[in-house]
C-alpha positions as CSV (number, residue, x, y, z in Angstrom):
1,X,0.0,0.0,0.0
2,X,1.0,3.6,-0.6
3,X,1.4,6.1,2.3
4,X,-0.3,8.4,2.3
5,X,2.5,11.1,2.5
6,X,3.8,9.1,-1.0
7,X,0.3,10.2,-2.9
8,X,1.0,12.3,-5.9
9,X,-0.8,15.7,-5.3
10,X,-3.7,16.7,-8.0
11,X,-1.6,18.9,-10.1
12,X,0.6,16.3,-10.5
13,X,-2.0,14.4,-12.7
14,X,-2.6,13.9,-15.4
15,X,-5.8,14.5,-15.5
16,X,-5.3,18.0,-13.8
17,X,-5.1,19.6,-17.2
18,X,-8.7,18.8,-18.4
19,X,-9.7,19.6,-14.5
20,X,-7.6,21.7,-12.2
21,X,-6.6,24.8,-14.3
22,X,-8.8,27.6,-14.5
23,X,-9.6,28.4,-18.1
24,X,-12.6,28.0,-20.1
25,X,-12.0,24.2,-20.6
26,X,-11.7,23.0,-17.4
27,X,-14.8,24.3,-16.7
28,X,-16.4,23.2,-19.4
29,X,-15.0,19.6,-18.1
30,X,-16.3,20.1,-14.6
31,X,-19.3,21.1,-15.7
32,X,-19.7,17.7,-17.7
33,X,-19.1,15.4,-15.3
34,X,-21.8,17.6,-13.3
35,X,-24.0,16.7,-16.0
36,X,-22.9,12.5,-15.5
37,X,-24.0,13.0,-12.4
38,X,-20.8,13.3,-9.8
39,X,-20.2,15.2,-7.2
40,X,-16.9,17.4,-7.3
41,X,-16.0,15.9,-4.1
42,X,-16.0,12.3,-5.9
43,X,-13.6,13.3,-8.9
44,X,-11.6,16.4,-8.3
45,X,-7.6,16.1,-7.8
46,X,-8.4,12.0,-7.3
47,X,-6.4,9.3,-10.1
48,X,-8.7,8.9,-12.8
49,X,-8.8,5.2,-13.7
50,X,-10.0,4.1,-17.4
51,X,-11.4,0.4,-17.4
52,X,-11.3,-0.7,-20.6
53,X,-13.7,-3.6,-21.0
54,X,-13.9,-6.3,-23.8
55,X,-17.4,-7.4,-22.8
56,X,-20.0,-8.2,-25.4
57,X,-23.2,-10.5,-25.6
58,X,-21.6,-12.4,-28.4
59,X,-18.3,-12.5,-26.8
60,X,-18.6,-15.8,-24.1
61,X,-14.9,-15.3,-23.0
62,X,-16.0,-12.0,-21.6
63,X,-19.4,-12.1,-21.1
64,X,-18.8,-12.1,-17.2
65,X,-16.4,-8.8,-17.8
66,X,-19.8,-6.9,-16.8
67,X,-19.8,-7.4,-13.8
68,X,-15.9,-7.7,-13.2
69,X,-15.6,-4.2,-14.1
70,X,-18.2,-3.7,-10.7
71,X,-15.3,-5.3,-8.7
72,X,-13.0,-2.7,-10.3
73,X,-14.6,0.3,-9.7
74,X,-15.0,-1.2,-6.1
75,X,-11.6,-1.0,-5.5
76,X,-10.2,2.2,-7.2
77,X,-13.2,3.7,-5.0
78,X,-11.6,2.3,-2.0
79,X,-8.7,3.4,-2.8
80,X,-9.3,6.5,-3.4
81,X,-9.1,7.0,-7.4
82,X,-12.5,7.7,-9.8
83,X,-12.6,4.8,-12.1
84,X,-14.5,5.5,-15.7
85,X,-15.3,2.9,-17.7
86,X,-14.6,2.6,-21.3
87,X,-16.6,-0.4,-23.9
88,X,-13.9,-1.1,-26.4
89,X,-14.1,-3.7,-29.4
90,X,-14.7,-7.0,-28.6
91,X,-12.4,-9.6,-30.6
92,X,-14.7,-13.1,-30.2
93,X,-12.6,-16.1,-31.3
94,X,-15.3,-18.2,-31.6
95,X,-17.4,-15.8,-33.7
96,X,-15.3,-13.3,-35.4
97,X,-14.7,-13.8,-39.3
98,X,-12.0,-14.0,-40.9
99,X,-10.4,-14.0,-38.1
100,X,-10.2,-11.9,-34.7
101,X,-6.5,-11.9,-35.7
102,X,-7.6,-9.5,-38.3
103,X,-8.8,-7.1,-36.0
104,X,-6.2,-7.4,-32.8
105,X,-4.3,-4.3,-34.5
106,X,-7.5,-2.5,-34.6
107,X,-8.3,-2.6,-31.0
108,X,-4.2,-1.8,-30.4
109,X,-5.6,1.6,-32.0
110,X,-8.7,2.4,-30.1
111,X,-6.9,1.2,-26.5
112,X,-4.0,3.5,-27.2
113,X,-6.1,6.3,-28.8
114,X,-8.5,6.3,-25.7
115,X,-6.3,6.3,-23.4
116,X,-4.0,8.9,-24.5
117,X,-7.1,11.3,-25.4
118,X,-9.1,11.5,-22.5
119,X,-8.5,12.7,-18.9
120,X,-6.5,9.2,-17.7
121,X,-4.2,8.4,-15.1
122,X,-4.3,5.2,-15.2
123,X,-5.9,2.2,-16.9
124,X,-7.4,-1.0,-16.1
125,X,-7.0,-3.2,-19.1
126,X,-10.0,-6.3,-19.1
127,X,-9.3,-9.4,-21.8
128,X,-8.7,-13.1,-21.9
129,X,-9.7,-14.5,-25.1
130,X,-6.8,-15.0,-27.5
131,X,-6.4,-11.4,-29.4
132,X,-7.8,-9.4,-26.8
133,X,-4.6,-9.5,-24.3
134,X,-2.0,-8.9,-26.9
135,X,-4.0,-6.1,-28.4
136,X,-4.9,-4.3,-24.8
137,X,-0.8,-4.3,-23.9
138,X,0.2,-3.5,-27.1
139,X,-1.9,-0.2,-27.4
140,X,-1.6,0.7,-23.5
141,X,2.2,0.4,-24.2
142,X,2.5,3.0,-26.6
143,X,0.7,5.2,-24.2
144,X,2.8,3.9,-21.2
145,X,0.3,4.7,-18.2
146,X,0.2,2.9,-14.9
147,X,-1.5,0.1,-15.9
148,X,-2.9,-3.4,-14.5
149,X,-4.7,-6.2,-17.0
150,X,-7.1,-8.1,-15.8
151,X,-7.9,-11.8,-17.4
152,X,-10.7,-13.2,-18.1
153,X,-10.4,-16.4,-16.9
154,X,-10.9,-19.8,-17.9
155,X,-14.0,-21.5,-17.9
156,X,-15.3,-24.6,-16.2
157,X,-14.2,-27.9,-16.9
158,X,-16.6,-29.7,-20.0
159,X,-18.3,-32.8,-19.0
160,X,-19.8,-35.3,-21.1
161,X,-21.0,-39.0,-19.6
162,X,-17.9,-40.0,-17.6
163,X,-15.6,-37.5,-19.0
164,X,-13.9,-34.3,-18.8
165,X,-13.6,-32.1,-21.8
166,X,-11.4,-29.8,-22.5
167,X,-13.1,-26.7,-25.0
168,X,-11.6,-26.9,-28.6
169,X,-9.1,-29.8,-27.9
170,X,-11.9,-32.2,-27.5
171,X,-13.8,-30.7,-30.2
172,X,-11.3,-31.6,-32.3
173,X,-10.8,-35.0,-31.1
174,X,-14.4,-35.9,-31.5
175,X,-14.7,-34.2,-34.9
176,X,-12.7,-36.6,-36.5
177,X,-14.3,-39.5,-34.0
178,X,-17.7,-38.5,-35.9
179,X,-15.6,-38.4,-39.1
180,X,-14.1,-41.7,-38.5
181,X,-17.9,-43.0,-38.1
182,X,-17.2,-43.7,-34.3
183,X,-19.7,-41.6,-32.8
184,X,-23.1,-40.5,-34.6
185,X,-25.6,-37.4,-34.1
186,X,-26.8,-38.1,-30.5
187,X,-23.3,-38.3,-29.1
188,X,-22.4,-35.2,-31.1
189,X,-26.0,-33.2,-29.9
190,X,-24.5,-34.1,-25.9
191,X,-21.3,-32.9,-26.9
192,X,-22.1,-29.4,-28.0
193,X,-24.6,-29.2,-24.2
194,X,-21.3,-30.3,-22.2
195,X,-18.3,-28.5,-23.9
196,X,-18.4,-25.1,-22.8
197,X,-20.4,-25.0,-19.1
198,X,-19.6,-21.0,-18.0
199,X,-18.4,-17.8,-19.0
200,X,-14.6,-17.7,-19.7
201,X,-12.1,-18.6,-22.0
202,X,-11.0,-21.8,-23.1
203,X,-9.7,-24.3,-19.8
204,X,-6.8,-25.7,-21.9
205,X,-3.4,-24.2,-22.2
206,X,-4.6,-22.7,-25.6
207,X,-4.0,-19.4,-26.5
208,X,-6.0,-17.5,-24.1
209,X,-4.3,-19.4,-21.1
210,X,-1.1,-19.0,-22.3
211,X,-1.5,-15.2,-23.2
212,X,-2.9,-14.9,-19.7
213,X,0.0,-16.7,-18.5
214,X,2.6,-14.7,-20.0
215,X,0.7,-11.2,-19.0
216,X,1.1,-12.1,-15.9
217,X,4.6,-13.7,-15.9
218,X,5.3,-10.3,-17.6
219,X,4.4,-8.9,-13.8
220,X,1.2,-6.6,-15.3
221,X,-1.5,-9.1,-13.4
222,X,-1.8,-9.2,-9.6
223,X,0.1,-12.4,-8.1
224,X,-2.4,-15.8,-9.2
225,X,-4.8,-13.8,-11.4
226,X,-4.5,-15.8,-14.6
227,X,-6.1,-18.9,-13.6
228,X,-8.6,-17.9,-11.7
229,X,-11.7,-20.0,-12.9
230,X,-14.2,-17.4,-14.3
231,X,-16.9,-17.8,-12.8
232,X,-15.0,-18.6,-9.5
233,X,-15.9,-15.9,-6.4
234,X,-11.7,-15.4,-6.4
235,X,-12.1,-13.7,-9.4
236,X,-14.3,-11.1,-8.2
237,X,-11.4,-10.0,-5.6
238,X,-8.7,-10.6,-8.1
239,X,-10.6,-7.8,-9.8
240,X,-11.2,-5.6,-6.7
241,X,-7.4,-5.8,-6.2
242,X,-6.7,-4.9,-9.3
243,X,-8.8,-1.5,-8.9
244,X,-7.1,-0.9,-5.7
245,X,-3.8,-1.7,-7.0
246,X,-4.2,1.0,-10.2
247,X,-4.5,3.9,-7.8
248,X,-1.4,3.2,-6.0
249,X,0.5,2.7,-9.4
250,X,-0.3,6.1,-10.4
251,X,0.5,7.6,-7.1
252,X,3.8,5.6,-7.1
253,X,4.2,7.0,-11.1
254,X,5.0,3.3,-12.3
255,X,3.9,2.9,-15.8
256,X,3.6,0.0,-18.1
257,X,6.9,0.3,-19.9
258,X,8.4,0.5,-16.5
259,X,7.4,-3.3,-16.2
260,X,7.8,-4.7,-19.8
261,X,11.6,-4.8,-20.0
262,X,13.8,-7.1,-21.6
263,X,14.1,-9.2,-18.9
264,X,10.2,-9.2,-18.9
265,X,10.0,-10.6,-22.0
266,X,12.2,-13.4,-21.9
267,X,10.4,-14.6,-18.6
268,X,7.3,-14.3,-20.3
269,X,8.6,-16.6,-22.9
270,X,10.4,-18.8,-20.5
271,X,6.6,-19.4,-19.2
272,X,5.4,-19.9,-22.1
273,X,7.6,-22.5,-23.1
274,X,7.6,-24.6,-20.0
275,X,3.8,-24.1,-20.0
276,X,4.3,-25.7,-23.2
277,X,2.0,-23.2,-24.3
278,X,0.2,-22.0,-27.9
279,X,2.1,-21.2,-30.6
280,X,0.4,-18.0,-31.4
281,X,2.3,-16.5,-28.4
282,X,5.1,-16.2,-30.7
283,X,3.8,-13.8,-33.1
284,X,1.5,-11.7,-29.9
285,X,4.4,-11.4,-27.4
286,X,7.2,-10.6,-30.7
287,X,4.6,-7.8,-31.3
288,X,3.8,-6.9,-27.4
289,X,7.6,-6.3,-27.2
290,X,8.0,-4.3,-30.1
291,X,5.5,-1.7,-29.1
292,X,7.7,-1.8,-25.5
293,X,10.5,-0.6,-27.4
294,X,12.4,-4.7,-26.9
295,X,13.1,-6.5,-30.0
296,X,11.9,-9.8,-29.7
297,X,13.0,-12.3,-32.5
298,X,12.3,-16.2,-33.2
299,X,15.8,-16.8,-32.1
300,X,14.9,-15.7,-28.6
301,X,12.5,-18.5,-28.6
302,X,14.7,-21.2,-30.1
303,X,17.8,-20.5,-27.9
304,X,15.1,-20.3,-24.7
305,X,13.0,-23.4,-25.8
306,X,16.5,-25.5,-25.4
307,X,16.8,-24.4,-21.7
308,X,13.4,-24.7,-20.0
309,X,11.1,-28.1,-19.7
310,X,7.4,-28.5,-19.9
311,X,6.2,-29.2,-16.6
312,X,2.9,-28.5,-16.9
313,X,1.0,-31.4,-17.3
314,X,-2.1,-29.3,-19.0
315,X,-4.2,-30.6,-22.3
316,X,-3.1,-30.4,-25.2
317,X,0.5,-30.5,-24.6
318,X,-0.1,-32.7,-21.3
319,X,-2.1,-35.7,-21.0
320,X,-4.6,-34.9,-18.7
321,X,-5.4,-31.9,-16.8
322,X,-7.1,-28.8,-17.6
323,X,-6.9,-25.0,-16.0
324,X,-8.6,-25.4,-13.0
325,X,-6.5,-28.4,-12.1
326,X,-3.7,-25.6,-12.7
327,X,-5.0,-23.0,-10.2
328,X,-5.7,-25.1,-7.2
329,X,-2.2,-27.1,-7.8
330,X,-0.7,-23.4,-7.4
331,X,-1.1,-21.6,-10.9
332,X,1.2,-19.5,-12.2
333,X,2.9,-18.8,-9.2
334,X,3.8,-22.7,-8.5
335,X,4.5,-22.9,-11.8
336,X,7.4,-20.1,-11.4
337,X,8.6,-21.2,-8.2
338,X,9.5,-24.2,-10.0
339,X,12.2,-22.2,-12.6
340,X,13.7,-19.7,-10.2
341,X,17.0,-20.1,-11.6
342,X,15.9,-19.6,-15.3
343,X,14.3,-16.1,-14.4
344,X,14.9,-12.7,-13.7
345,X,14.2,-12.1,-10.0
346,X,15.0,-8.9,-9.3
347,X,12.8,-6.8,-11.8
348,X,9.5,-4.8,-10.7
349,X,6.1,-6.2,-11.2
350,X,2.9,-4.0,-11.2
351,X,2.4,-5.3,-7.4
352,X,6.3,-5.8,-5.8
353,X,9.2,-4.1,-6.1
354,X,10.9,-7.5,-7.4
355,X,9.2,-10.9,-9.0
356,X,11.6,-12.6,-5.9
357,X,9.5,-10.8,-3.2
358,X,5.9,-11.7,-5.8
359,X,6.7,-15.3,-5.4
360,X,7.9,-15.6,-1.5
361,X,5.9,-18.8,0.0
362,X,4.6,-19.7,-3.5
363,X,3.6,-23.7,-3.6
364,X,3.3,-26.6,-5.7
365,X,0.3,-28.7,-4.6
366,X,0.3,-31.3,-7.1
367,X,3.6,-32.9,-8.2
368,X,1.6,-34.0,-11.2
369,X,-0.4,-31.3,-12.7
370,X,2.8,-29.3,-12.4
371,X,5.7,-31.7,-12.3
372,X,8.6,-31.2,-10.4
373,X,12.1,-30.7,-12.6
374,X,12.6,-34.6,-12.4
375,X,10.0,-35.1,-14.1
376,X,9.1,-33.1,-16.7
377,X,5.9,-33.2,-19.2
378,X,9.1,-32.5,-22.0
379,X,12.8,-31.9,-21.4
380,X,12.9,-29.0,-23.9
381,X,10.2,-26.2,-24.6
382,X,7.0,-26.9,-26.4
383,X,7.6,-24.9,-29.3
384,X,10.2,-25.5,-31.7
385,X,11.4,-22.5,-34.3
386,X,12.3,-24.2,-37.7
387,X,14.5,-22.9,-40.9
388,X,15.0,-23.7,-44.1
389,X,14.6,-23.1,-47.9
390,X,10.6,-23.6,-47.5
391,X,10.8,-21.1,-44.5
392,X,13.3,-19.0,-45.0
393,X,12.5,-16.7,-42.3
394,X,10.9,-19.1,-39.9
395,X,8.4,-21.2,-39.1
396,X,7.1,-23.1,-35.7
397,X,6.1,-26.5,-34.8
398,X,4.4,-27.1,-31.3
399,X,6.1,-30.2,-31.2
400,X,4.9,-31.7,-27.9
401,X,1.9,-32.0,-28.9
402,X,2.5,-34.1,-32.5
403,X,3.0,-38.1,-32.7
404,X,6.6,-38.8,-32.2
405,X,7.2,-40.6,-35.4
406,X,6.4,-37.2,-37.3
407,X,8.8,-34.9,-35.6
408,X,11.5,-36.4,-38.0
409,X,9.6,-37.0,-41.7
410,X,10.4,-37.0,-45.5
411,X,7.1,-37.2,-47.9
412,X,5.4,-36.0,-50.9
413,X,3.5,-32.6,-50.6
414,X,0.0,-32.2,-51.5
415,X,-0.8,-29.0,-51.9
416,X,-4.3,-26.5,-51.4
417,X,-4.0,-23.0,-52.3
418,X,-6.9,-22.1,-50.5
419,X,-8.9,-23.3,-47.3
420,X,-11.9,-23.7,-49.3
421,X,-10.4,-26.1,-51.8
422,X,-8.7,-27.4,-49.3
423,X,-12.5,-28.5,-47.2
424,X,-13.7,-29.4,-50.8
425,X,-11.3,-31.8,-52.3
426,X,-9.6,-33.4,-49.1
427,X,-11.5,-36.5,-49.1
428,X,-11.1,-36.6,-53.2
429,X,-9.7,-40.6,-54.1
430,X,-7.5,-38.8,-57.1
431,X,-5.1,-37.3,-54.6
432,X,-4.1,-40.1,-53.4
433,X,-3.0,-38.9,-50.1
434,X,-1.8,-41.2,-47.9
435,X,-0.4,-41.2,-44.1
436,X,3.3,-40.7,-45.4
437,X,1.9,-37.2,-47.6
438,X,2.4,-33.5,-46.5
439,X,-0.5,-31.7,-46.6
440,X,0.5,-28.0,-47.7
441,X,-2.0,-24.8,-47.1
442,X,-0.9,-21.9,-48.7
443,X,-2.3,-18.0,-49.4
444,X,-3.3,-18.2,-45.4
445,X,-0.8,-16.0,-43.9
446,X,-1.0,-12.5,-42.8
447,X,-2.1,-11.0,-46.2
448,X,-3.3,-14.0,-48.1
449,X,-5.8,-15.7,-45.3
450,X,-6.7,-12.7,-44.8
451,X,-5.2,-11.6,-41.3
452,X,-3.6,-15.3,-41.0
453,X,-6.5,-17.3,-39.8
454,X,-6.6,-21.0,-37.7
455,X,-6.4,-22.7,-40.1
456,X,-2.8,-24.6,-39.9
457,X,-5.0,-27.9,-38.2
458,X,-5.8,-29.0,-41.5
459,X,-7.9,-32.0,-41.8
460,X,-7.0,-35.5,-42.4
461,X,-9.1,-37.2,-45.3
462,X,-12.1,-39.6,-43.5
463,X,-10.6,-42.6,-45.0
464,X,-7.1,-42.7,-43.2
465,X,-9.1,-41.1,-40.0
466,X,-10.9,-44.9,-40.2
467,X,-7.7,-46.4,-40.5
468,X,-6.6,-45.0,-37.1
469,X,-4.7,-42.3,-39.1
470,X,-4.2,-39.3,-36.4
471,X,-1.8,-37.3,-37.2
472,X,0.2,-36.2,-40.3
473,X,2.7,-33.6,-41.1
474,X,0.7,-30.4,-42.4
475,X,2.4,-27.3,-43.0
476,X,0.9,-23.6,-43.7
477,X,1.4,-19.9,-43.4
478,X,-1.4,-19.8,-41.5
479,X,-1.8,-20.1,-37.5
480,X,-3.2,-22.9,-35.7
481,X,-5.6,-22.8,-32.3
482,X,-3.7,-22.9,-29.1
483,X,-6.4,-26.0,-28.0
484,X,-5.1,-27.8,-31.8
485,X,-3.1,-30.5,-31.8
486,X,-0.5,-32.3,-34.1
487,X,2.5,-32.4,-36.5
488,X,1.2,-28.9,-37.7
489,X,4.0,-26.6,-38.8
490,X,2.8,-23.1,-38.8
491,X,3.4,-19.2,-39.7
492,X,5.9,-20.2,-42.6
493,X,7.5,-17.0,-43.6
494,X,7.9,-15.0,-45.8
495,X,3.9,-16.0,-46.8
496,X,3.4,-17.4,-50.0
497,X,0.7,-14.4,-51.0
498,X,4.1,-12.2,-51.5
499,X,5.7,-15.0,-53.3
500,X,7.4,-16.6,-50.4
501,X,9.3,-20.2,-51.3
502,X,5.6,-21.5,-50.1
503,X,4.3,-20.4,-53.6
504,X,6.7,-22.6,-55.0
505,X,5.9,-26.0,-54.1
506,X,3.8,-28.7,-56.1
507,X,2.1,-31.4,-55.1
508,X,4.4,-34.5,-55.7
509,X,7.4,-32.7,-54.1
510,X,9.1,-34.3,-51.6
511,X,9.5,-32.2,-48.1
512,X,11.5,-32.9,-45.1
513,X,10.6,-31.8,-41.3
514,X,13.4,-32.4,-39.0
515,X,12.7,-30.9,-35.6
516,X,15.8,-32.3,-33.7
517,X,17.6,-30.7,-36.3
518,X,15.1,-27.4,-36.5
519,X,15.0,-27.4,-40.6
520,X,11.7,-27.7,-43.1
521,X,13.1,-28.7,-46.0
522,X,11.7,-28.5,-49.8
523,X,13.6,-31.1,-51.6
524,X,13.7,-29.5,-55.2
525,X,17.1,-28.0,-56.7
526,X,17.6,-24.5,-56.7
527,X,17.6,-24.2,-60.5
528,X,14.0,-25.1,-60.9
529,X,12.7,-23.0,-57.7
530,X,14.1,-20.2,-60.2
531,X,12.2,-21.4,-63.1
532,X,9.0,-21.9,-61.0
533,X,9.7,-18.2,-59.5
534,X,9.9,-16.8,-62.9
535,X,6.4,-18.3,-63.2
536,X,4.5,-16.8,-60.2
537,X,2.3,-14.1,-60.4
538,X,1.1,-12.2,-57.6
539,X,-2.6,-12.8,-56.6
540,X,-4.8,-10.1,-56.6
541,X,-5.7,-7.7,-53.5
542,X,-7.7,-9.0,-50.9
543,X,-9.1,-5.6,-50.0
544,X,-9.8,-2.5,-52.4
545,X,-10.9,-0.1,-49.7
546,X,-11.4,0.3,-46.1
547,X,-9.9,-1.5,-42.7
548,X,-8.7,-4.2,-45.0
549,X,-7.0,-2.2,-47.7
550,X,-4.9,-0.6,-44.0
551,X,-4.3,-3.5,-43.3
552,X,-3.0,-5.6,-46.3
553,X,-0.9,-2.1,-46.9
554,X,0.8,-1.8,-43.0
555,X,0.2,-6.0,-41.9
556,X,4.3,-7.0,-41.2
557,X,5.3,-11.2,-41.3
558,X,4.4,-13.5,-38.9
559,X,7.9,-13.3,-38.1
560,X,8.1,-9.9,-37.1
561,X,4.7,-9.6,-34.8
562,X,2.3,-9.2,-37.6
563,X,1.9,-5.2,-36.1
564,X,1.1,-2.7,-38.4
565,X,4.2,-0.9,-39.8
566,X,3.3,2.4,-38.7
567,X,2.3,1.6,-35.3
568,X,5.4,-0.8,-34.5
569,X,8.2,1.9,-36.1
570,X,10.3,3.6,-33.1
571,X,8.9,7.8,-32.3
572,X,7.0,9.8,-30.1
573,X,3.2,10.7,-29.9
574,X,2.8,13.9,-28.1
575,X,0.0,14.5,-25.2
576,X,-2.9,16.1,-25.9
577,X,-3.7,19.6,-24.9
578,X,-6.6,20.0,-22.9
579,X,-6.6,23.2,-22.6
């Protein structure tokens, strides 16, 4: 807690310049907030706290974030501050088309354009489901207030008969059961009643969890808040603290960029790894660092991935537990107190001085939901950063979470140059595809999806699924869902919409995936990759006007974030005047 002596005084605000002066415009401003109906005694020379809020009715990751923002306001109340709250765009996963991924630059914009144009002291950021946390950091960044994000939280555990589902993973799994003619329309109707039980975001380590995960290994969440089951009365306080916690941040002056450092960063990714978290990470936290001023490459994540194990034992890249199993066996916090040695201690998080003093008397309770270094889920990271003359500048393979015989593989390509032929000719006999064949997705990347879709799960063909058929090496520029599973290799760059070496390849070629080794190899001389290159010609523009021609014109690789070139380049934005 602050003291009181250490509280800023009002015309150190911010917010003092649309308030505390005594021209025209101040009281113009004092007259508004009359007119919302506050008392001056409620507002004036108090922190003014913006809470951001995600929630929507067709958003069911956030649809609790309605009354989480109640718990906010409780606390900056408490604590003295004046909390506003602010309904910003709503990026639903399950809903949004093309893709929310699309979007999570445009809700960069708003967060940082909000925030740096109204009277804010500090912010209260409120996400969970995959785009939303990347895009809330990344635009509060570039503003650089005091700042505290609050997830979401995952939802409860799926049941159906005598088992427990986990959202998307399962869904998957029992897609291609139906498929495989193993389970029929009533199994299917039970499924889609059990899956998803509560508000929240997905309870496997997909992409939401892991995002969650690494915001608050980045040290922006209070201590334990990003496993917090939704619906669970903890996270109701978790939100209170965070309201009470914002109005000493902005008394103490600590802002956002004061947290993400360097050594942030590479903690965040450490957790990621050994949480053998969603690949999608990559692109959001490369992106997340950029707009902290930290460059953040694939290499960071290769060289890391060799030093830190999987030890958490969570679906999909574990066997058997889901989120909540996660929390009660100590969340993130156990989780961390596991890899002391492969973090940096002594930096500031938005609630300690040091991450050391954040995770003083922090417990594992369950030796196999998080395992102990002994034992790990993997001995190296669960994502694996590949290179070669197919990928140039990169690609990634969540290899944990593939059949073992695939992570080393040498077979023909079949190739799709678009999702929709891809669903429509998959199961065709002329093909020929076989367990042994590479399934190839191109024009899904960053440009070419458009904004690089899920779509890197590609299906098998029904009649190897009822052979027992599983898994098979698939490769794309697009992404792939965080709850997805498989010998998927993903966010191949430079995309093959800009002619990257993805363009290139026929069906009949052979390919080589080597993870041990960290190459994807297209096994055709270089002489006729010129030839073929001669031949290409660029497709035509997705968009001819509007948020889609922005974004096809300023949309950077997957290797480099995927930010928007103009929001990621280096300079200053000057405050307002309010005067």
């Amino acid at each position: 807690m602050v003291d009181m002596t250490d509280r800023r005084r009002p015309k150190e605000l911010r917010s003092h310049q649309w308030y505390g002066t005594d021209g025209l415009r101040s009281f113009s401003h004092r007259a508004r907030t009359r007119q919302l109906g506050y008392l001056p005694e409620e507002h004036l020379g108090k922190p003014v706290i913006a809470i951001l809020n995600t929630w929507s009715d067709i958003n069911p990751c956030h649809v609790h974030l309605r009354d989480r923002a109640q718990a906010v306001k409780r606390g900056v109340w408490q604590a003295g501050g004046f909390p506003l709250e602010f309904p910003v765009a709503t990026l639903s996963e399950t809903f949004q088309k093309p893709t929310p991924m699309l979007y999570r630059n445009l809700l960069a914009m708003e967060t940082e354009e909000l925030l740096r144009s109204y009277p804010v002291d500090g912010a209260v950021l409120m996400g969970g489901c995959d785009k939303s946390t990347p895009a809330l950091l990344m635009g509060a960044a570039s503003v650089d207030l005091p700042t505290v994000f609050v997830p979401a939280g995952p939802m409860l555990p799926g049941h159906w008969r005598n088992e427990v589902l986990g959202s998307g993973t399962d869904m998957w799994k029992y897609w291609d059961d139906k498929r495989a003619g193993l389970i029929g329309d009533c199994e299917m109707a039970e499924l889609e009643s059990g899956l998803a039980r509560s508000p929240g975001h997905c309870m496997t380590m997909g992409t939401a969890s892991t995002l969650t995960a690494a915001a608050e290994a980045l040290g922006v969440t209070v201590p334990g808040a990003s496993s917090i089951p939704a619906v669970d009365s903890g996270h109701d306080r978790m939100a209170a603290a965070a309201g009470l916690r914002i109005v000493e941040l902005v008394h103490q002056d600590r802002t956002l960029n004061d947290i993400l450092t360097r050594d942030a960063f590479e903690d965040a990714v450490t957790t990621v790894l050994g949480l053998g978290g969603s690949t999608n990470a990559v692109i959001h936290l490369i992106a997340m660092a950029g707009r902290a001023g930290v460059r953040l490459t694939l290499d960071d994540f290769d060289r890391i991935a060799r030093t830190v194990p999987v030890l958490a034992n969570v679906r999909p890249g574990g066997q058997t537990y889901l989120m909540e199993d996660f929390h009660f066996a100590g969340g993130l916090p156990g989780f961390l107190s596991r890899i002391p040695d492969l973090l940096h201690l002594d930096r500031p998080t938005v609630s300690y001085d040091t991450l050391r003093e954040q995770l003083e008397g922090a417990q594992v309770h369950n030796d196999d939901v998080i395992r102990p270094r002994d034992n790990p889920v993997a001995s190296e990271g669960g994502v694996a950063v590949l290179r070669g003359n197919l990928c140039p500048d990169g690609a990634v393979i969540k290899h944990i979470a593939a059949e073992p015989h695939l992570l080393k593989h040498t077979g023909p390509a079949v190739v799709f140059d678009d999702y929709r032929t891809m669903q429509r000719t998959i199961n065709d006999p002329s093909l020929n595809i076989t367990a042994d064949s590479v399934l190839v997705l191109r024009n899904a990347g960053p440009k070419g999806g458009p904004g690089m879709p899920e779509y890197g799960m590609l299906p098998l063909p029904d009649h190897l699924l009822k052979q027992g058929v599983r898994d098979m090496v698939r490769i794309s520029d697009a992404r792939m869902s965080g709850t997805s599973y498989g010998a998927c290799v993903l966010h191949v760059a430079p995309e093959s919409y800009i002619g990257g070496p993805l363009a290139l390849v026929r069906t009949g070629d052979s390919i080589t995936l080597d993870v041990a080794a960290r190459t994807l190899q297209l096994n055709v001389d270089d002489e006729e990759l010129v030839r073929r290159r001669a031949e290409w010609t660029p497709p035509p523009a997705r968009y001819e006007r509007g948020y889609g021609a922005l974004y096809n014109e300023q949309i950077t690789q997957a290797d480099t974030g995927c930010d928007f070139e103009f929001l990621a380049r280096p300079g200053t934005v000057q405050d307002p005047y309010a005067g």
